[in-house]
C-alpha positions as CSV (number, residue, x, y, z in Angstrom):
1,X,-12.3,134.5,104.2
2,X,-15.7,134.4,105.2
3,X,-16.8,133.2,109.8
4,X,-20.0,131.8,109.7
5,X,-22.1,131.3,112.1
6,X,-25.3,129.3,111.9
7,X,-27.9,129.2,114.8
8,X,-30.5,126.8,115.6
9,X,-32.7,125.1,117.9
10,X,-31.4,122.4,119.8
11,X,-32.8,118.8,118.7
12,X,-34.9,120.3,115.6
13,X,-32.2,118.9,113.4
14,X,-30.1,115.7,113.1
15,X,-26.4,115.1,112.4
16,X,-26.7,115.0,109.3
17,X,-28.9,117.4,108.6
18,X,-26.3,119.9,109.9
19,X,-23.8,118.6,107.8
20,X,-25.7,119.2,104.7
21,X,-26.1,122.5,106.2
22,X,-22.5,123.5,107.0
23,X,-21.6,121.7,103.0
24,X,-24.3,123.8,101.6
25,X,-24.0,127.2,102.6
26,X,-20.0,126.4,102.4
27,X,-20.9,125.5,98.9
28,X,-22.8,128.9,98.5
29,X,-19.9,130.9,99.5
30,X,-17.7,129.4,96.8
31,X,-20.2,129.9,94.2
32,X,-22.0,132.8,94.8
33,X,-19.5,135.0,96.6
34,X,-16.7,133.8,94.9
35,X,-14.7,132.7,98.1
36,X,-12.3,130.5,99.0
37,X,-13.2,126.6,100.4
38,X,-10.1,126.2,102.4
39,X,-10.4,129.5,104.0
40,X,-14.2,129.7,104.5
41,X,-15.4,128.7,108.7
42,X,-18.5,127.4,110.0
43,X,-19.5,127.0,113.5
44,X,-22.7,126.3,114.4
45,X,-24.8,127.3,118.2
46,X,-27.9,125.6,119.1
47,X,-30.3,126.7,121.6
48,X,-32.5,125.1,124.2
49,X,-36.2,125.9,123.0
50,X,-36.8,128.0,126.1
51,X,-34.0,130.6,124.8
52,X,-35.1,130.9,121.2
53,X,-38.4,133.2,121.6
54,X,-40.7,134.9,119.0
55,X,-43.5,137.7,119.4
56,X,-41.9,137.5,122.9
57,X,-42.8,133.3,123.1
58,X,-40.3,131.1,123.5
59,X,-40.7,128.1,121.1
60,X,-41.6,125.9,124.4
61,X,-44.9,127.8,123.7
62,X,-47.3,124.8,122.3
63,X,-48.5,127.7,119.5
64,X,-45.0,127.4,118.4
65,X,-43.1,124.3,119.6
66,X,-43.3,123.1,116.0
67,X,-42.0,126.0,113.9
68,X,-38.2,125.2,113.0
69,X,-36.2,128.1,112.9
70,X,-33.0,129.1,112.3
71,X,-30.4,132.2,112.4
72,X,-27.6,132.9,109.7
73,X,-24.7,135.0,110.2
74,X,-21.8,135.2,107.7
75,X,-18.8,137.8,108.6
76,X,-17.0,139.3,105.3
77,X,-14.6,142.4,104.9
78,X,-16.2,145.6,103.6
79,X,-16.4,146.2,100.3
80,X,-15.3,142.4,99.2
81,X,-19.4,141.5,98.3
82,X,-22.0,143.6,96.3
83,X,-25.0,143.7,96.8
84,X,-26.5,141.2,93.7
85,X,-24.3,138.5,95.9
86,X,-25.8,139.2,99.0
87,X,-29.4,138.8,97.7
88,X,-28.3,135.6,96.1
89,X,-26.7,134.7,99.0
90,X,-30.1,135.1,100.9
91,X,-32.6,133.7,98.3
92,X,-30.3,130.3,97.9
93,X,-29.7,130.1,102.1
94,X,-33.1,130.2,102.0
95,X,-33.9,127.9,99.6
96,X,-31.1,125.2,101.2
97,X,-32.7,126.0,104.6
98,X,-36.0,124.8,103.4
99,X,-34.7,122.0,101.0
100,X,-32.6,120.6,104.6
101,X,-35.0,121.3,107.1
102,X,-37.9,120.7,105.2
103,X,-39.6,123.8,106.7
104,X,-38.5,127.5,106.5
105,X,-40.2,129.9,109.3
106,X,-40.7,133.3,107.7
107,X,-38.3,134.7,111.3
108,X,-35.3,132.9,110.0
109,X,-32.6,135.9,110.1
110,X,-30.0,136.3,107.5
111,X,-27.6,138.8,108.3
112,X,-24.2,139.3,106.0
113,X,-21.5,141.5,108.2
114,X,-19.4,143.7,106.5
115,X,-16.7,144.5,108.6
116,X,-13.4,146.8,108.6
117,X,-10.6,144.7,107.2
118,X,-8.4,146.1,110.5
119,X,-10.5,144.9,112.9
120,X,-10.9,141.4,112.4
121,X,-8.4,138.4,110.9
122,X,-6.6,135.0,111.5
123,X,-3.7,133.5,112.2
124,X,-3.0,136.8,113.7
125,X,-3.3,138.9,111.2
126,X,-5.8,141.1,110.5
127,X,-7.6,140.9,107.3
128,X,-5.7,144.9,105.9
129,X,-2.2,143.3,106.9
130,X,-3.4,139.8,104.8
131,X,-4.2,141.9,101.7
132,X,-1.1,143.6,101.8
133,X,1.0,140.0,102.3
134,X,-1.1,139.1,99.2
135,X,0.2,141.9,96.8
């Protein structure tokens, strides 16, 4: 039951350009990490230009007003993804990031959480008291 959030830079991308985004990485999670669709959430932040900085710039800095960037976070339970998924994970984000966006800045962040299974859940349950349900 992966949470996924997926931060980028306020007008840099269209409508639909973020729904081929949320599609494709959803898409990834079913068919790299093995996870389900129906169960698998997306939200997506987008920042002014002023609150997105590199180097210590903010992209409202002409040297960098035109670099597109973007920041990728998916949450998962410990122990649920091994490591050959993660990197595949990371190379095909990648990949869709630049096929999407048509640009892929080399400080675009990928960062896969694996967190303890008691301290996070939905529906109010945490995600040791839905395994246990499940057996």
């Amino acid at each position: 039951m992966p949470f996924v959030n997926l931060k980028l830079v306020k007008g840099q991308v269209s409508l639909e350009q973020k729904k081929k985004l949320i599609e494709g990485i959803t898409d990834l999670i079913v068919n790299i990490m093995g996870r389900e669709r129906n169960l698998t959430v997306i939200t997506l932040d987008e920042f002014a230009r002023d609150n997105w900085a590199i180097g210590g710039k903010t992209l409202e800095d002409t040297s960098l007003d035109k670099r597109i960037v973007s920041f990728v976070n998916i949450k998962v339970s410990k122990g649920t993804t091994n490591a050959d998924e993660m990197a595949r994970m990371m190379k095909a984000t990648k990949d869709l990031m630049l096929g999407v966006l048509g640009n892929s800045d080399e400080t675009n962040y990928f960062i896969i959480d694996e967190l303890n299974s008691d301290g996070w859940g939905f529906d109010g349950l945490s995600m040791t008291d839905r395994g246990k349900m499940e057996q």
